[in-house]
C-alpha positions in Angstrom: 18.7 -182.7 -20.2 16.6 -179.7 -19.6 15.9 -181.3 -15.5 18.5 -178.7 -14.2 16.8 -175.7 -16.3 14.2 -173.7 -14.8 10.8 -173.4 -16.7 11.6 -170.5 -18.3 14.8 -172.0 -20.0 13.2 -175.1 -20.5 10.3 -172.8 -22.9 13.1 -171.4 -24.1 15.3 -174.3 -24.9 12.5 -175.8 -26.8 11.2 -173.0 -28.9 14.9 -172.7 -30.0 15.5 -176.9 -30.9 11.6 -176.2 -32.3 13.4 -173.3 -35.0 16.3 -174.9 -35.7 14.8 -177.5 -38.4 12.6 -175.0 -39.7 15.8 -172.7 -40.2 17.3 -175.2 -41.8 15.0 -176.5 -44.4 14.2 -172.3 -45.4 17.9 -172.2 -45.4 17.7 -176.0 -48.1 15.1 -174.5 -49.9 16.3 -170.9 -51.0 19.7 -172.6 -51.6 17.9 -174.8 -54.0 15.8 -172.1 -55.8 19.0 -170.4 -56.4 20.7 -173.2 -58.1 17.9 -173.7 -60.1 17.9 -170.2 -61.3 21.2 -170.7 -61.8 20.9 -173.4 -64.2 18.1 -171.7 -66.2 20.4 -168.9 -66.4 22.6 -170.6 -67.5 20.6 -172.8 -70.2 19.6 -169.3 -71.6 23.3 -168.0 -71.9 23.9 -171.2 -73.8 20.6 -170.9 -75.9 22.1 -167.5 -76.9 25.2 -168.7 -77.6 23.8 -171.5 -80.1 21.3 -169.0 -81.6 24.7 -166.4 -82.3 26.3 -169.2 -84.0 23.4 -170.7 -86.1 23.0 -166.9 -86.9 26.7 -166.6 -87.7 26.4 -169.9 -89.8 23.3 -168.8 -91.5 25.0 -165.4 -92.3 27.7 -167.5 -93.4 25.6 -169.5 -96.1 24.0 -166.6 -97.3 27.6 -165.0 -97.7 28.4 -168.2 -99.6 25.5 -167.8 -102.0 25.7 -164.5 -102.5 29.2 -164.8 -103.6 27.8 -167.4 -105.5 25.6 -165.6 -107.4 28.0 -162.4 -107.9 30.1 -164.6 -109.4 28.0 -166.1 -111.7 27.3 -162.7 -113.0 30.9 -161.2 -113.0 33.0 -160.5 -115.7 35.3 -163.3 -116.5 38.0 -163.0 -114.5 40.7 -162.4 -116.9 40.0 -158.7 -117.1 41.5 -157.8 -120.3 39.8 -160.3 -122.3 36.4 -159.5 -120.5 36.6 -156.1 -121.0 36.9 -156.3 -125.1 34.1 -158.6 -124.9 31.8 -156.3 -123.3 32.7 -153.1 -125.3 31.6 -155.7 -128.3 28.6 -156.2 -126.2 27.8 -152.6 -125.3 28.5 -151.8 -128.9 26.3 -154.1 -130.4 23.5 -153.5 -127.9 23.5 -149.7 -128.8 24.5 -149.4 -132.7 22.9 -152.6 -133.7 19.8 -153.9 -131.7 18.6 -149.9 -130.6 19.6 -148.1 -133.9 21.0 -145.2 -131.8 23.8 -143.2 -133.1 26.6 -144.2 -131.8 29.8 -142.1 -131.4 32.2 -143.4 -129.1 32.8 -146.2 -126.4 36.1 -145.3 -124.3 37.7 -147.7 -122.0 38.9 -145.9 -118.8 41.3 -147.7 -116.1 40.6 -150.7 -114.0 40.5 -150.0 -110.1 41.7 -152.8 -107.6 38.7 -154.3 -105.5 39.7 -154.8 -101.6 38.0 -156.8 -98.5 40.2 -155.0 -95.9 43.7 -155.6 -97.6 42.5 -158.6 -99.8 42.1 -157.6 -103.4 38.8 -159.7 -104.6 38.1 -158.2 -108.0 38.8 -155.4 -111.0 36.4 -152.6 -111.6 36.6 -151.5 -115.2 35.1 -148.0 -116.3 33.8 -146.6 -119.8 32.6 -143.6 -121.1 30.3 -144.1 -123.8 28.8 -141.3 -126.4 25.8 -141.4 -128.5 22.2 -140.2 -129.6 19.3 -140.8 -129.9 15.3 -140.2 -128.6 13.6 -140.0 -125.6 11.7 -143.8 -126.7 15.5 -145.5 -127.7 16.9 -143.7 -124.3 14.5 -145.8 -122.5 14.9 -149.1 -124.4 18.6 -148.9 -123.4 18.0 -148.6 -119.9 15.6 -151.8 -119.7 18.4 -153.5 -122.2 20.9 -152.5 -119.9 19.2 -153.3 -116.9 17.9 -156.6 -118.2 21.1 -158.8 -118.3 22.6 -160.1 -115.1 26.0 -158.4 -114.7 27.9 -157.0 -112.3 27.9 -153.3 -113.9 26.0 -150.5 -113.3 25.7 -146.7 -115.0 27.3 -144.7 -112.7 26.5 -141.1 -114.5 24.0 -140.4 -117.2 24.2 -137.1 -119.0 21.1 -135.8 -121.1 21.8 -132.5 -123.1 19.1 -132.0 -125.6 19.6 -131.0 -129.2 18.4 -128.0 -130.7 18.8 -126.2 -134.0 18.1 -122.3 -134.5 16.5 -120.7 -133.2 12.3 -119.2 -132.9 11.6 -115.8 -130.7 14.5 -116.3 -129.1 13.9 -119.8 -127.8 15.9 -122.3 -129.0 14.4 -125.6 -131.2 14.4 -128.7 -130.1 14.5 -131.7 -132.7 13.6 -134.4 -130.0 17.2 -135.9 -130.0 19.6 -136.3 -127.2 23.1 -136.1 -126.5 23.9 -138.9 -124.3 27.1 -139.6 -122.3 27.1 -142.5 -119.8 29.6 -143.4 -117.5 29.2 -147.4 -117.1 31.1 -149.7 -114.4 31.9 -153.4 -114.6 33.1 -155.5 -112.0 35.4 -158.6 -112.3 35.8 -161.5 -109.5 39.3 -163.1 -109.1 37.4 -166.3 -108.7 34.8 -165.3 -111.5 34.4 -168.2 -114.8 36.7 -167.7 -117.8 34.5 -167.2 -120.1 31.2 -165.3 -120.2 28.4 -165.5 -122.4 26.3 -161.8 -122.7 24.1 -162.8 -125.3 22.5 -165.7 -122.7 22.4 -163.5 -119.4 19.3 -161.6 -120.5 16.5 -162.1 -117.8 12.8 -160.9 -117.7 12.6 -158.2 -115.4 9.3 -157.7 -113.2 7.7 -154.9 -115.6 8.0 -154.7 -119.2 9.7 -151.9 -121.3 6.6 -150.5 -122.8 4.7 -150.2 -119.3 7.3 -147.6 -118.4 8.0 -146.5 -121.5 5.0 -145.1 -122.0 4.8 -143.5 -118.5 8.2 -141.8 -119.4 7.2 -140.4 -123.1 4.4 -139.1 -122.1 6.3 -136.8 -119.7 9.3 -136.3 -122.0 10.6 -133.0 -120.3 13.3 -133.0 -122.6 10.8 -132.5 -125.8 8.7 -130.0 -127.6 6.9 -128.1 -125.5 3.0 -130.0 -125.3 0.1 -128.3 -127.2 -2.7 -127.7 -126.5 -5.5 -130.2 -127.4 -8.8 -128.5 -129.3 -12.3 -130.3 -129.2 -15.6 -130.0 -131.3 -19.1 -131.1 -131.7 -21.4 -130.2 -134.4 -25.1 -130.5 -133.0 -27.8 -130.1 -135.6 -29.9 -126.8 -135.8 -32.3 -128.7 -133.3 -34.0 -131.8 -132.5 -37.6 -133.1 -131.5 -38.7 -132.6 -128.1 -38.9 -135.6 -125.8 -36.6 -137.6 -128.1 -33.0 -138.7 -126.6 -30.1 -138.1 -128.2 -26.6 -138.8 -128.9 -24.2 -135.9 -130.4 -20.6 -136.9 -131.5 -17.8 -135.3 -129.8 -14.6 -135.0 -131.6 -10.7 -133.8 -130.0 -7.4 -133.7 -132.0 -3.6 -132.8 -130.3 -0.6 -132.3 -132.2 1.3 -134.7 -129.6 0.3 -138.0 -131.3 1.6 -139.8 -128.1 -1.1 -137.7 -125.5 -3.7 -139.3 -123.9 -6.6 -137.3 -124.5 -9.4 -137.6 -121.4 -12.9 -136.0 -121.9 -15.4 -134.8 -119.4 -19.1 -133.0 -119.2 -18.3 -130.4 -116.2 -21.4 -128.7 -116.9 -24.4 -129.3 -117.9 -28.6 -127.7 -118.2 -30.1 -131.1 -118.3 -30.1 -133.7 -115.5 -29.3 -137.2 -116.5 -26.7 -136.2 -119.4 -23.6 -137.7 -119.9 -20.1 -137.8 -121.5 -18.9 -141.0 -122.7 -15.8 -141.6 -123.9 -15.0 -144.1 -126.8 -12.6 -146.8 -126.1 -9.5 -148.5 -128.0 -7.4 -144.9 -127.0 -9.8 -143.5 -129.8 -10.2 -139.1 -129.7 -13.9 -139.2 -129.6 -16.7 -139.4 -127.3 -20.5 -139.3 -127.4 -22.6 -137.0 -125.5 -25.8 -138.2 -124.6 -29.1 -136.1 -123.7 -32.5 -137.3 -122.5 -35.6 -135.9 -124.1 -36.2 -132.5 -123.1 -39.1 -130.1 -123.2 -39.1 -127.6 -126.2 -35.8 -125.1 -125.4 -32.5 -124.8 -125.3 -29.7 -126.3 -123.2 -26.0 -125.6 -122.6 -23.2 -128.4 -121.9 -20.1 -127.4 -120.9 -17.2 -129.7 -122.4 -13.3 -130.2 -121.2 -10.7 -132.2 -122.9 -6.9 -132.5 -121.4 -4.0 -134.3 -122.4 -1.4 -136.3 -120.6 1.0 -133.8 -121.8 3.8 -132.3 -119.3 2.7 -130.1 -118.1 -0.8 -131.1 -119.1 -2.8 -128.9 -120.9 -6.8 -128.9 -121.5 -9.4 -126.7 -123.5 -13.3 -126.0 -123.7 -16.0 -126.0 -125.9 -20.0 -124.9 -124.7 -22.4 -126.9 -127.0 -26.0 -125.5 -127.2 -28.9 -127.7 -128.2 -32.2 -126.6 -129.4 -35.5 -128.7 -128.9 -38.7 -127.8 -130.4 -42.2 -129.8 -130.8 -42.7 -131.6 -133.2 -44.7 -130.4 -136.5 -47.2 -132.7 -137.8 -46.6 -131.3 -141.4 -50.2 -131.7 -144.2 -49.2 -134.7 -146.6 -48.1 -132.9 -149.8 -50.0 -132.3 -152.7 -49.6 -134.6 -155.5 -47.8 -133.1 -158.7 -50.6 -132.7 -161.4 -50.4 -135.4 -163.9 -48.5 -134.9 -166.7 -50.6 -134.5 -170.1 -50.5 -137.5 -172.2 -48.6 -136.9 -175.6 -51.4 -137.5 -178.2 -49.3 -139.2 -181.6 -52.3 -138.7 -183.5 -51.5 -134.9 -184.0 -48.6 -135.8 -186.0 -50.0 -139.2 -187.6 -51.2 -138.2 -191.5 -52.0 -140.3 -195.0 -48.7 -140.3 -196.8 -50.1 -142.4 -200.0 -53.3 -143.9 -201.2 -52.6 -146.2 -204.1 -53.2 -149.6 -205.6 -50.9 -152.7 -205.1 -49.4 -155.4 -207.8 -53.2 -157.1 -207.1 -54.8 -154.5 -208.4 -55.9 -153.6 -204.1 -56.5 -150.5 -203.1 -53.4 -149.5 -200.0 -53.5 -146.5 -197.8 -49.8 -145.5 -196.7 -50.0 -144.2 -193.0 -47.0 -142.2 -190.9 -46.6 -141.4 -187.4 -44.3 -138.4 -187.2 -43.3 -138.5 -183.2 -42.6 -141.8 -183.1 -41.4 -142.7 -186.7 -43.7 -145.8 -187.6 -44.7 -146.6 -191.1 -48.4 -148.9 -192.2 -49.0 -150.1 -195.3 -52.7 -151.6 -194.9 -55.4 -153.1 -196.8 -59.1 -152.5 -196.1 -59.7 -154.5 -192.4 -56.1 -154.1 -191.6 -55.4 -152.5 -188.3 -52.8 -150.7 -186.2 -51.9 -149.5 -182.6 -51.8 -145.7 -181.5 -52.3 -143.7 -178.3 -53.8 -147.0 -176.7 -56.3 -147.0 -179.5 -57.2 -149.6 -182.1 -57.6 -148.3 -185.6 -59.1 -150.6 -188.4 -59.4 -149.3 -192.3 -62.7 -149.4 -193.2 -62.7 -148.5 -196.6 -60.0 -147.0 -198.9 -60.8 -144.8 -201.5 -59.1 -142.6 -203.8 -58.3 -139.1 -202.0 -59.4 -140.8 -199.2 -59.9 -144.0 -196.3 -62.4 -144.4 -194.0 -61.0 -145.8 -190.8 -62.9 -147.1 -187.7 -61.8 -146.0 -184.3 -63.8 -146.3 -180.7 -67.1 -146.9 -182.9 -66.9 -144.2 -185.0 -66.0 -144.5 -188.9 -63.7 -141.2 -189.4 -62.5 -139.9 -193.2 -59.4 -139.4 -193.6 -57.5 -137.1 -196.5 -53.6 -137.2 -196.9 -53.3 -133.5 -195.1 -56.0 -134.4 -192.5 -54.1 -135.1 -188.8 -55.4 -138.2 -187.3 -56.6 -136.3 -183.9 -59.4 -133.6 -186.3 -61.5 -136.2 -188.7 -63.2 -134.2 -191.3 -66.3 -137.0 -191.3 -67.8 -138.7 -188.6 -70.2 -142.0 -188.8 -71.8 -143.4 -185.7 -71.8 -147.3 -185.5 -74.8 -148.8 -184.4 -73.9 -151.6 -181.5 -75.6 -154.9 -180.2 -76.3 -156.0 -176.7 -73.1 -158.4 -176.4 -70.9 -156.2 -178.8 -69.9 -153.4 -180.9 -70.8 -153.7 -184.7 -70.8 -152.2 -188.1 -74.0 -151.4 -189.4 -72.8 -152.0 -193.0 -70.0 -154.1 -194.7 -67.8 -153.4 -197.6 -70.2 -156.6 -199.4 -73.2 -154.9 -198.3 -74.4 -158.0 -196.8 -74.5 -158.7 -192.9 -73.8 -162.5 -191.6 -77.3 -164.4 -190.6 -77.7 -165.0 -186.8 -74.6 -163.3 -185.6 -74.7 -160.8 -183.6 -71.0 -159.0 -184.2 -68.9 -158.6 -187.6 -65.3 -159.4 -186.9 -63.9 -156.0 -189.1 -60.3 -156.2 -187.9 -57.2 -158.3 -188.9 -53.7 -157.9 -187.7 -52.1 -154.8 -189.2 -49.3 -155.2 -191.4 -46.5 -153.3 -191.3 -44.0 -153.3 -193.6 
């Protein structure tokens, strides 16, 4: 084959059938990359076109249950009938359960509800008028907003009342003029009947979290006072000593927070702390300081709206302490001496033919009738009768025999007579008898006294 070709086309001849399979499987294998690209391009079109419907079916579903849910809470679907029940509803809610003042509820037309050109539903309208406060204003909304119905307040109108008027400013009681437009929706395919009374549901927050939030900045009440605060330190305390002075606010606006705080202060380390339980009052507390005075600034503000705050400076005294001289015990009081006022009332002779001396204390009001050794009780002092004799009686008292007359007082004898005394006891020399016991060393002189 190549014997008639000269070298040159022979080299020629066989670099060319050389290229030729090498062309040929470049040629195989780009054609085969591009089908293969091909078919992942086409595996991804069809991937996409899967995913659009899934995502058409999954919209689908969710358009199934939402319509599901909307009409579970629709009106009924017999419009008429579903709006007199809600006015009785709306009625009750307001009058009854909320103790608002209620004026009015008016039913305004009914307005077709389309998809394109298909008519799916009725949209009823009210217009309902009433009164009330800030607090029942809000309860209503949450009331309102807590049942699951199609309807919705498309307006809300707050006017608040005033009366008279003050320096030229207008009063306001704290009560509102409400009109509220509401809107309820009915479903063709909606249930026939609809219970209101079982649609309430909880809702994430509870009335009185943003109740509270809202009173507190009622813009349409009183205008907020201003809150006043007061401490009453004493004159001044020990040095070194810590201490603890009440701190007291008060606001006119029962419903204001009221926040304290210590904004200035002489003494390192002191504090404002605040009582708990929402209570006005705080408690300022000082370390022990060296002999001086200190200044603390205080600040109280409310939660008012606009919130408003006042001042008080408090200045505390320390001073060393005093060690004050024990005090001087009162002089003792002068014992009353009852034998000033004691006298003889009667000397005479009884029934036994016994001589009796008749004795009175004056002071104290006690009468003796006694017989010689008889004794009696007076100013802590024992006194026996010794001896009794007419115009006079001879009565023994701390050792002594003292005479007695009937105008003589007790405490001034006119006669005096020493007793003599033993080693183990006091005696009497002599006895009425005239004869003194053998081997004893006392004479028993006294019996009990009689008084009669």
């Amino acid at each position: 084959m190549f014997e008639n070709l000269t070298p040159r086309e022979q080299i020629l001849a066989k670099l060319i059938l050389a290229l030729v399979p090498m062309t040929l499987l470049f040629v195989a294998v780009f054609w085969f990359v591009g089908k293969y690209n091909d078919n992942n391009m086409a595996i991804v079109r069809l991937a996409d076109q899967i995913a659009v419907e899934e995502g058409k079916m999954l919209a689908a579903k969710k358009a199934d249950l939402r319509r599901d849910y909307y009409r579970s809470v629709s009106l009924p679907s017999n419009i008429v009938n579903a709006s007199n029940d809600y006015q009785a509803w709306l009625k009750k809610l307001v009058r009854d359960d909320l103790k608002m003042d209620f004026k009015s509820l008016t039913p305004r037309d009914v307005a077709d509800l389309k998809f394109k050109t298909k008519v799916v539903g009725k949209a009823k309208s009210f217009t309902l008028l009433a009164s009330g406060d800030l607090k029942q204003l809000a309860e209503f909304l949450h009331k309102f907003y807590s049942v699951d119905l199609l309807h919705r307040i498309s307006s809300l109108k707050i006017t608040p009342v005033s009366v008279g008027s003050e320096n030229g400013k207008k009063v306001r009681t704290g009560k509102l003029s409400l009109i509220i437009s509401v809107e309820a929706v009915s479903l063709i395919d909606a249930d026939i009947d609809r219970d209101f009374a079982s649609s309430y549901r909880e809702l994430a927050h509870s009335g009185e979290e943003y109740q509270l939030a809202i009173l507190r900045r009622n813009i349409f009440g009183p205008a907020n006072n201003t809150p006043s605060i007061s401490a009453r330190p004493s004159a001044s305390y020990a040095s070194d000593t810590e201490i603890k002075i009440g701190v007291s606010a008060d606001d006119a606006d029962e419903n204001d927070v009221l926040n304290f705080e210590l904004v200035e202060s002489s003494v390192e380390g002191a504090k404002l702390v605040q009582s708990e339980g929402g209570e006005r009052k705080a408690s300022l507390e000082i370390p022990g300081q060296k002999a001086g005075e200190y200044a603390f600034k205080l600040v109280v503000r409310d939660s008012g709206f606009p919130a408003k705050q006042n001042e008080e400076v408090i200045k505390v005294t320390f001073k060393d302490r005093v060690v004050a001289a024990p005090p001087t015990p009162p002089p003792a009081k002068p014992k009353f001496i009852h034998a000033k006022e004691t006298r003889i009332t009667g000397i005479v002779k009884d029934s036994t033919d016994q001589w009796l001396v008749w004795i009175k204390v004056r002071t104290t009001g006690e009468r003796f009738q006694l017989k010689t050794g008889e004794s009696f009780n007076l100013d802590e002092k024992t006194w026996t009768v010794h001896a009794i004799e007419p115009g006079q009686a001879i009565i023994q008292v701390d050792n002594q025999l003292l005479t007695f007359r009937p105008t003589d007082p007790f405490d001034a004898p006119r006669t005096t007579e020493v007793i003599a005394t033993s080693k183990d006891a006091e005696v009497e020399t002599k006895v009425e008898s005239g004869v003194e016991p053998e081997n004893s060393p006392t004479i028993e002189l006294t019996k009990s006294a009689a008084r009669r």
